[in-house]
Steps between C-alpha positions, in 0.01 A plus 500: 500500500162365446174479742551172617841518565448851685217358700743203571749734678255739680372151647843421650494855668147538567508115672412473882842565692424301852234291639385597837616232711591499900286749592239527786121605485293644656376393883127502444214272538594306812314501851720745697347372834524151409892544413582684758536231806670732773137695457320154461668432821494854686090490413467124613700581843361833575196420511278541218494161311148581458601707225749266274221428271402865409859606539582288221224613250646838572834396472407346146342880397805666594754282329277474191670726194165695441486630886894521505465745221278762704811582680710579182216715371367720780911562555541598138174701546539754827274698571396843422338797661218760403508784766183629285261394260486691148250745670699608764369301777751331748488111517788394602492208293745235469485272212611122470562224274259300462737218652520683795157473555465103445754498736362682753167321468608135521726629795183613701236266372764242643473660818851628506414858639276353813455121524632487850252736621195306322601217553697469815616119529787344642735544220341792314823706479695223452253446130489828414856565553562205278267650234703808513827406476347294125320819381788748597717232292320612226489883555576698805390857459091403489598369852550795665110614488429149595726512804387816638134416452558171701688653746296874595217229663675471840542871543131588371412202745616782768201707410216317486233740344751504170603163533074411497473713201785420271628188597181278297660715172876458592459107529276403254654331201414785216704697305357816396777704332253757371564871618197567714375549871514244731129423553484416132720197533496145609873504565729730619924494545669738733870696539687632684651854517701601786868560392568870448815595333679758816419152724512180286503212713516749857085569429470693840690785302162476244370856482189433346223649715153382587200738630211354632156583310280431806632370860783296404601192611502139432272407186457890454518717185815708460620686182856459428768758335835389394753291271543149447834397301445145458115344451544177378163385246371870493122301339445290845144610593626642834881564709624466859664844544728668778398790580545802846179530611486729815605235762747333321604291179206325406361230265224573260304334251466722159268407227577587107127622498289712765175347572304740343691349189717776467878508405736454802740780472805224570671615163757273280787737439670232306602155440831405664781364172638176713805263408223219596140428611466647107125369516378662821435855510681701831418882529527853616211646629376831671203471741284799483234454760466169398199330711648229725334344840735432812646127547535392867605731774645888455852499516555107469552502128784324469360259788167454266712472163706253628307153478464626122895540463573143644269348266685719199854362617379164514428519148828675437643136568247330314563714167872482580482079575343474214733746207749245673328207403410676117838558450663141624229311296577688195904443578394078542268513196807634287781296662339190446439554146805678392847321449880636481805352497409204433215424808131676559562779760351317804745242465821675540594565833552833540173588352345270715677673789347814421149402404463321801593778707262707365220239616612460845463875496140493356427183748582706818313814404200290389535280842502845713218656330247237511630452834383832593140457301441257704581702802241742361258245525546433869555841645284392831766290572759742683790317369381569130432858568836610625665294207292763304610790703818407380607235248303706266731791474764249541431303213360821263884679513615113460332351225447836337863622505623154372292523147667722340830293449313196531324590113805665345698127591201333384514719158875438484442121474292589179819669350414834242185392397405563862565868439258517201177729576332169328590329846293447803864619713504926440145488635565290738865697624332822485219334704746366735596817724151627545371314816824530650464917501100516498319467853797636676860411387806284660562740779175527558412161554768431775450790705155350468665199613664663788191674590285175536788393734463803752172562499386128539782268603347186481486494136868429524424192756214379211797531174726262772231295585433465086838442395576295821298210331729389296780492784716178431399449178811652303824641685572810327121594554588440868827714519339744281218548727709492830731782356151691355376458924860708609428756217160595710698487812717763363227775465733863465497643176255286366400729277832505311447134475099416393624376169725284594321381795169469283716336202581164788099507619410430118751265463438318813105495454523382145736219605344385770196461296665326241683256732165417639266479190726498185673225345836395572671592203345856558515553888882385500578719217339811635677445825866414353542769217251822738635389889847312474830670455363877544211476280445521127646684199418515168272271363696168347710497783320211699763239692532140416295249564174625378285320318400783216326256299286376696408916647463566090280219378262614790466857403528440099130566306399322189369642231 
């Protein structure tokens, strides 16, 4: 056989076998505030239309492909630890991708970590919980150090000779990442370390001890000597820590440096290996008469801490709201794209039965967590406090415990490419459990429930009074709330019931604001397939009747 006719056959076999055809792309470059209308809505009703304009330059960053792609790298990137430097000394230095870092400083020059407190408008919470749900869509381990910075200001707040002194650094919108003191920074973020692994979420079993250096007391120098098992962002510039001091458990503020500019001996045993938050460094650490001054009063740590914790479960349902609304936009992007049998996905009706059940599940937990922001923003109003006291725990085990099935149905609708570590969905699943468990778990957050209840009854009379406005507005909201009002009557062995009980508040809260605020389509949805007929099943199960069009062309981006 000669050349050409050799080069003849090779041709045949060497020829392209398939043109890529019926495939989807990626969901980049689109304004993911601008697309989102239950958020374009929740902002506009909550109270901070003041913000739409800025919201959607920042919603045009985060859904751009260039800032989208900081949250692939600084998860393909964790980060490392030097106990030491080559000479021996200890530094307990964690290093990051440099992703991580943009990350972290458009979060905070964006005022994520502490625009409330600068700027304290009607409707701040409301805009910067709407600026953190878009930047945790993009990357949800940086958040943590944001969170906790934003939310350690009410309990410094308690002391105000620390709150004088580091509150300027904690707010101001600099990010200084570098490993030095305090006082040689514009910026500073700070952590949290109280869990301790014989106690976990029960801190008052937290054996770490504190000694006073002088006379003790509030805004006083102590030294503290124990173990911390989980420090989440070991580089924040300073922690809340738990700690015994000699009247009590006790809240401190401890600084990475002394201020003589020596090391702090809070020491980074190691990093924690996690299933998710792959980009945010958690740690063990031993304190070893690590310098730390006292937080409000001896003995009321947990009373001081607490303001800090509320803020940290509030943002528990932001992240969560918003790996809900990640994962449903990437399952709309793909089904409206991709065709089988015959018909693109979002046509077919069973599809369309599922995909629209995942929105009314994203609509709810968005409704009930800007709902609460806004709450946040009117705490002098005694009404808005209590639904703080409580809907806040309620709607953390809620919203939190709901994610987790919520992406793996979303990833199913992408089919095996969905699986792929070239997917958004295994960082977003292995995201998905982490708020539920971190800043106290399930069980946790209903006998926080049921605590709220005893210890100030009238927060039960304000959740009524809340979900009471939508009375006569849809009948299975109605019988739904009557038979939640008997459940309350029936108080022995409560206990045995929080979850269920808790399970019928979310429901009923997220309804009624839905019947009240929502669209039709949505707020008769919710109410038929979550309160009718003993509640709802597995996702794609919704009754008939609903319009699932109408619920997916208002939740579907376009990019």
């Amino acid at each position: 056989m000669n050349a050409p006719d050799i080069l003849a056959r090779d041709s045949i076999y060497l020829a392209d076998t398939h043109q890529v055809t019926n495939v989807s792309r990626e969901l980049v470059d689109y304004n993911m505030f601008a697309q989102d209308a239950a958020l374009v809505d929740a902002v506009q009703r909550e109270g901070a239309a003041w913000a739409q304009d800025s919201l959607s330059t920042f919603g045009a960053l985060t859904g751009s492909a260039m800032y989208l792609d900081l949250g692939i790298q600084a998860n393909r990137h964790p980060p490392e630890l030097d106990t030491h430097d080559r000479f021996g000394n200890r530094v307990d230095l964690v290093r990051f991708h440099p992703a991580y870092h943009t990350l972290m400083k458009t979060a905070i020059e964006n005022g994520l970590h502490a625009s409330p407190w600068t700027d304290p408008r009607p409707g701040a919470h409301v805009a910067r919980a709407a600026r953190t749900y878009l930047q945790t869509q993009v990357e949800a381990g940086h958040g943590c150090p944001i969170t906790m910075t934003f939310a350690a200001v009410p309990s410094l707040r308690t002391t105000k000779s620390l709150a004088a002194l580091w509150e300027p650094k904690i707010t101001a919108l600099s990010y200084d990442p570098s490993n030095v003191p305090d006082a040689q920074k514009a910026g500073l973020t700070i952590g949290m370390a109280m869990t301790e692994k014989q106690g976990g979420s029960d801190v008052r079993a937290n054996s770490t001890r504190a000694y006073p250096v002088g006379a003790g007391g509030a805004g006083e120098a102590y030294e503290l000597v124990g173990h911390k098992y989980f420090v989440s962002a070991p580089m924040c510039d300073a922690f809340l820590v738990l700690a015994q001091a000699p009247g009590g458990l006790s809240c401190f503020l401890l600084p990475r440096w002394r201020p003589d500019g020596t090391k702090n001996p809070m020491q980074v045993l190691r990093l924690k290996r996690k299933m998710g938050n792959v980009s945010n460094a958690s740690s063990e650490t031993e304190l070893r008469g690590a310098l730390a001054w006292m937080v409000g009063e001896e003995g009321r740590g947990v009373r001081t801490i607490i303001e800090m914790v509320a803020m940290t479960r509030f943002d528990c349902m932001i992240g969560s709201a918003a790996g809900q609304r990640a994962a449903v936009a990437q399952a709309l992007h793909h089904c409206s794209i991709r065709s089988a049998f015959g018909n693109v996905l979002n046509q077919q009706p069973l599809m369309q039965n599922v995909l629209a059940d995942l929105v009314l599940e994203h609509e709810g937990s968005l409704a009930l967590t800007m709902r609460m922001a806004r709450a946040m923003d009117h705490r002098a109003d005694p009404h808005e406090d209590l639904l703080v006291r409580l809907v806040t725990a309620v709607g953390k085990y809620w919203i939190c415990k709901r994610t987790p099935n919520h992406a793996y149905e979303s990833m199913e609708c992408i089919g095996g490419s969905g699986v792929m570590e070239d997917s958004p969905f295994p960082r977003l699943f292995r995201e998905s459990p982490v708020n539920a468990i971190w800043e106290g778990s399930g069980n946790v957050q209903c006998l926080d429930v049921l605590r709220a209840m005893q210890k100030t009854p009238a927060v039960v009379e304000a959740f009524f009074r809340e979900v009471d406005r939508a009375r006569g507005a849809n009948g299975a909201l109605d019988a739904w709330v009557t038979a939640l009002k008997r459940e309350f009557s029936e108080r022995g062995d409560m206990d045995y019931r929080a979850r269920s009980v808790v399970d019928r508040m979310a429901l009923a809260i997220q309804a009624a604001l839905l019947v009240q605020h929502g669209p039709a389509a949505v707020a008769d949805a919710f109410c038929a397939s979550r309160l009718a007929d003993g509640g709802h099943r597995n996702y794609g199960t919704l009754p008939r009747g609903v319009d699932c069009a109408a619920i997916i062309r208002r939740a579907t981006p376009r990019a």
